[in-house]
C-alpha atoms as an extended CHARMM CRD file, in Angstrom:
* protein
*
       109  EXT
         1         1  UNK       CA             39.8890000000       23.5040000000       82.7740000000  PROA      1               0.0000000000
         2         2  UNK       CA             42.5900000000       25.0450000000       81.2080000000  PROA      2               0.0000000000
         3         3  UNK       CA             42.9740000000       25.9020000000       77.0980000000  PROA      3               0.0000000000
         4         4  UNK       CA             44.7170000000       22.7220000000       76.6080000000  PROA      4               0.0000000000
         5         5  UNK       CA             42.4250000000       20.5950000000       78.3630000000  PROA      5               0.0000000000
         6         6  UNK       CA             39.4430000000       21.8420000000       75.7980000000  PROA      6               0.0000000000
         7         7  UNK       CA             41.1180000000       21.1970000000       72.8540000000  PROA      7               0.0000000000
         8         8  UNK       CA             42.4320000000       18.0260000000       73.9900000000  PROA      8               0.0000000000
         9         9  UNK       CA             38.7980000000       16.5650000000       75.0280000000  PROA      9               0.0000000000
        10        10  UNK       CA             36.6780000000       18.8370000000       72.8130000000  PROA      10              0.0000000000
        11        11  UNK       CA             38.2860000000       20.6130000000       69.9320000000  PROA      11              0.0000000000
        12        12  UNK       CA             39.3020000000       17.3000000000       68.7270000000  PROA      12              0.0000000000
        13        13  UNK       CA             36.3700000000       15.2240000000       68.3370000000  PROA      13              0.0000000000
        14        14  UNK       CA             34.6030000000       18.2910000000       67.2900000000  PROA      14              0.0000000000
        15        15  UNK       CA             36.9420000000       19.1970000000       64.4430000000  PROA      15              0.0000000000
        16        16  UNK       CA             36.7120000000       15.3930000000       63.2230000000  PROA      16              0.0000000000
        17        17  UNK       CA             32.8910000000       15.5820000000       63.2540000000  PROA      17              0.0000000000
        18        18  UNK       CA             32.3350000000       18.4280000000       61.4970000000  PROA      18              0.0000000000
        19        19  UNK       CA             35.2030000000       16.9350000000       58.8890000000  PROA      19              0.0000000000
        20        20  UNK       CA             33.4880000000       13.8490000000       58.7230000000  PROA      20              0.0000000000
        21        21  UNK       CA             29.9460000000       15.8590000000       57.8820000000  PROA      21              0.0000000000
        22        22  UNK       CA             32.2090000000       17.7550000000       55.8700000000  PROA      22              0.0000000000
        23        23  UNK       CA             33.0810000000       14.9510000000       53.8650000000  PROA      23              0.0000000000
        24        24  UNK       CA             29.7310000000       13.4570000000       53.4720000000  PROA      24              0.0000000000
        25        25  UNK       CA             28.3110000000       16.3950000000       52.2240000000  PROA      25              0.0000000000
        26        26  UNK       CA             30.8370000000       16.2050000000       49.8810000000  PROA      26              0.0000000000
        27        27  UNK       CA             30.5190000000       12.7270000000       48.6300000000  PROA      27              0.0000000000
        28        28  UNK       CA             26.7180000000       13.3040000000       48.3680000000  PROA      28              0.0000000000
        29        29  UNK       CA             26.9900000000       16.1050000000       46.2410000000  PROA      29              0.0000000000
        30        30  UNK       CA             29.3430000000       14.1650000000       44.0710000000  PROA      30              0.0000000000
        31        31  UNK       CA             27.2790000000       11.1440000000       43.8710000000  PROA      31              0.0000000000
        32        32  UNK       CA             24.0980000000       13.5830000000       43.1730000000  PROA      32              0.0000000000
        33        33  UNK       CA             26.2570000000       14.9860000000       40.2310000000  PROA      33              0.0000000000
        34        34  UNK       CA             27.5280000000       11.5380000000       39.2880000000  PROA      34              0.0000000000
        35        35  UNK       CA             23.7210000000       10.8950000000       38.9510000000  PROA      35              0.0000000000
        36        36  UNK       CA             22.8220000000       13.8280000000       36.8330000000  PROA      36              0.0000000000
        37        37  UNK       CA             25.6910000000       13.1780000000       34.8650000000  PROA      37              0.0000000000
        38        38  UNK       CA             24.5640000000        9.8540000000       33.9220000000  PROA      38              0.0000000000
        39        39  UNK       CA             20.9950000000       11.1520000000       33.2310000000  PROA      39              0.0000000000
        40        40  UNK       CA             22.2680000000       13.0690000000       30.8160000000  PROA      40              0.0000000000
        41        41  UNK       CA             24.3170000000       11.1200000000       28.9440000000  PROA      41              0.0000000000
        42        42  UNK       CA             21.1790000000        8.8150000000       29.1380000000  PROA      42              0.0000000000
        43        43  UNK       CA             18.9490000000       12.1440000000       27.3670000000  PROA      43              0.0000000000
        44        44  UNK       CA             21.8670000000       12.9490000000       25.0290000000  PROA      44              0.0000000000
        45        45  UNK       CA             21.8040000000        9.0040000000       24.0440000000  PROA      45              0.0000000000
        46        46  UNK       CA             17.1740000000        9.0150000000       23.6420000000  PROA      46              0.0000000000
        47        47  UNK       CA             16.9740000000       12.3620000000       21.8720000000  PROA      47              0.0000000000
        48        48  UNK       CA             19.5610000000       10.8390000000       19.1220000000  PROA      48              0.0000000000
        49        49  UNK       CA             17.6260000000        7.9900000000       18.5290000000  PROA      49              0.0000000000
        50        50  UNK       CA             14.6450000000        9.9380000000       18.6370000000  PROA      50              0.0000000000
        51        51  UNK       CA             15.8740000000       12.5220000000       16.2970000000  PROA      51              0.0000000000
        52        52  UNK       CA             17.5540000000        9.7310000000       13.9500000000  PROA      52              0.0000000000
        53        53  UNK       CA             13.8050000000        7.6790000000       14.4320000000  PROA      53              0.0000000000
        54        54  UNK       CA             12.3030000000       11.2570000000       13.3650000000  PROA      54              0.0000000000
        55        55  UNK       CA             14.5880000000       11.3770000000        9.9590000000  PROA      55              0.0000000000
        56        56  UNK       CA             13.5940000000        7.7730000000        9.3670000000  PROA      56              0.0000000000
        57        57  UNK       CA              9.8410000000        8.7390000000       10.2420000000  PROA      57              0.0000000000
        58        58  UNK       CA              9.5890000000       12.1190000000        7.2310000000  PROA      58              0.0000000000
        59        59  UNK       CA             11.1580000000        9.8930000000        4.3990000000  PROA      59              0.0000000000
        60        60  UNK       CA              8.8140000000        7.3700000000        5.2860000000  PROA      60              0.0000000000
        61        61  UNK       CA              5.8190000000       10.1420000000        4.7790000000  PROA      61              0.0000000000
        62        62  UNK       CA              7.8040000000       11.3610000000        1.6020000000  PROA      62              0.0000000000
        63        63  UNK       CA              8.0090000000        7.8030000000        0.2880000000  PROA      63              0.0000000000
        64        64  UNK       CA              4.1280000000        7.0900000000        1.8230000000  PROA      64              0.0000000000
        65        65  UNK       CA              3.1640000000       10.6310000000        0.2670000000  PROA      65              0.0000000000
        66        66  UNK       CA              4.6260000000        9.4280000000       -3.5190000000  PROA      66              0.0000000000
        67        67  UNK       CA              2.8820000000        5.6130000000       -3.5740000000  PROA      67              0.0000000000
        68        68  UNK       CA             -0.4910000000        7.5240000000       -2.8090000000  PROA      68              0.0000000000
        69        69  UNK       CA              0.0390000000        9.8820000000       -5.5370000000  PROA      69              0.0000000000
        70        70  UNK       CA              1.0420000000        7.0350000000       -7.5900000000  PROA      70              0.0000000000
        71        71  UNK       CA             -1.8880000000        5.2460000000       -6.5650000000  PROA      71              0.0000000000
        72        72  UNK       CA             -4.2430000000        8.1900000000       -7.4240000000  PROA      72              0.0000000000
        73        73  UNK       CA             -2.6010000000        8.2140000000      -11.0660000000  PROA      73              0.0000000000
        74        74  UNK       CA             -3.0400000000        4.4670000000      -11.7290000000  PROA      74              0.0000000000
        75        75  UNK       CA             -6.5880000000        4.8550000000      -10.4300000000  PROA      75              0.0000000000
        76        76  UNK       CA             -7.3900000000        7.5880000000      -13.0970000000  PROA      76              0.0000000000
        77        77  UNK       CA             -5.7420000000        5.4190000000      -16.0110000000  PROA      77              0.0000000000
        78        78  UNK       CA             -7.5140000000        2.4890000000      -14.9760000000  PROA      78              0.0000000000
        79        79  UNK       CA            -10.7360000000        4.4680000000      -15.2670000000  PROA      79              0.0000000000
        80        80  UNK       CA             -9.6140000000        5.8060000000      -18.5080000000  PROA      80              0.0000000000
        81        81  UNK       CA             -8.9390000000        2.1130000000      -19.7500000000  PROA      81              0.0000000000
        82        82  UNK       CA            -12.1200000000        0.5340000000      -18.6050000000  PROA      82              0.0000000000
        83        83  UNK       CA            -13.8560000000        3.6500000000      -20.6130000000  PROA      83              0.0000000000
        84        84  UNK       CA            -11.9730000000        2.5890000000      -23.4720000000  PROA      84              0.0000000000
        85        85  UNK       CA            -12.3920000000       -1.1770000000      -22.7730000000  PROA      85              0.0000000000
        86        86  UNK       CA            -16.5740000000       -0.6070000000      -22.8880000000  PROA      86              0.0000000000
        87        87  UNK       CA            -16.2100000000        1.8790000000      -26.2630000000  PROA      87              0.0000000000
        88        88  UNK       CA            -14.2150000000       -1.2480000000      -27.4300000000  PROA      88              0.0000000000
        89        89  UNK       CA            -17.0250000000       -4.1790000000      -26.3450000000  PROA      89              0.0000000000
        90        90  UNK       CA            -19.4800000000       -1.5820000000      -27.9620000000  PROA      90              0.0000000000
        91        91  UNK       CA            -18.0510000000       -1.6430000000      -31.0480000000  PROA      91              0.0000000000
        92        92  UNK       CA            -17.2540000000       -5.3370000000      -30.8870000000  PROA      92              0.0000000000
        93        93  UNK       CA            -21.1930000000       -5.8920000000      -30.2880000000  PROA      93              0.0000000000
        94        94  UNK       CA            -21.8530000000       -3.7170000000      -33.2830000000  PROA      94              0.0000000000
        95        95  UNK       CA            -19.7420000000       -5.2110000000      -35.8660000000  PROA      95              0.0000000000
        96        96  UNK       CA            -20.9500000000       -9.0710000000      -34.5100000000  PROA      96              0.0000000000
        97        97  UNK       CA            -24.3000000000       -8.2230000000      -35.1850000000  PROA      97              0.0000000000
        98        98  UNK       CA            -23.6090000000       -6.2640000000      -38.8390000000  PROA      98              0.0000000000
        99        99  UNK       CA            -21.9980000000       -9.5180000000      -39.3990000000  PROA      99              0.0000000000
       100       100  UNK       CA            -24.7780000000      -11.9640000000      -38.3310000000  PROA      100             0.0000000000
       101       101  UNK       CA            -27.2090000000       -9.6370000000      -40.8310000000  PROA      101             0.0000000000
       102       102  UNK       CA            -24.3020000000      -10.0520000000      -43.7160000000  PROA      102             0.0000000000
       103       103  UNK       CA            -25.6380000000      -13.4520000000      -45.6350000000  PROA      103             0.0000000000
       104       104  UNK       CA            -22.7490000000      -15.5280000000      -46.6610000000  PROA      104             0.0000000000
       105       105  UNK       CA            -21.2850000000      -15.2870000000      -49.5660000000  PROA      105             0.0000000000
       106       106  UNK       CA            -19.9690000000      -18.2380000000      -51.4550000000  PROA      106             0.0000000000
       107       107  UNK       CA            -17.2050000000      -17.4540000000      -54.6720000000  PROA      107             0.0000000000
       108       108  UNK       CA            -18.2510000000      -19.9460000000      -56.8840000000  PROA      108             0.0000000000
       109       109  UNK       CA            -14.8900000000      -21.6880000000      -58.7470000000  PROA      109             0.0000000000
């Protein structure tokens, strides 16, 4: 078997198979990448939202954190007012019954 004869039947088919594996190794790394790639974009895509869903999430406490304060203040003026509101009824009650002990009196024309 001469030189020529081996690459003729060997070389050859032995060049294209190791191109072909070549190749495939190739276009699996590539679709791998592809694949990460679109991962990615997917994470880049969820941690916006997330971050924007965060934002929305603190004013939301903020705002939450002001009505409760709020809440707290109208509490202590409603206890203030139904304070008052008794002293009031008490005093009410006191001048009905000086008035009941008060006999009428009649101007005479």
């Amino acid at each position: 078997m001469t030189l020529q004869d081996f690459m003729t039947y060997f070389l050859t088919p032995a060049v294209a198979a190791i191109s072909w594996l070549a190749a495939r190794f190739v276009e699996k790394r590539k679709r791998n990448n592809d694949f990460i790639s679109e991962l990615q974009k997917t994470i880049d895509v969820l941690v916006a939202k997330y971050t924007e869903t965060l934002q929305e999430l603190v004013a939301l406490k903020g705002q939450n954190a002001q009505l409760l304060a709020g809440q707290v203040q109208m509490e202590i003026q409603m206890k203030q007012l139904k304070e008052e509101n008794a002293k009031f009824r008490e005093e009410i009650e006191r001048l009905n019954e000086m008035l009941t002990n008060i006999k009428s009196i009649r101007v005479s024309k």
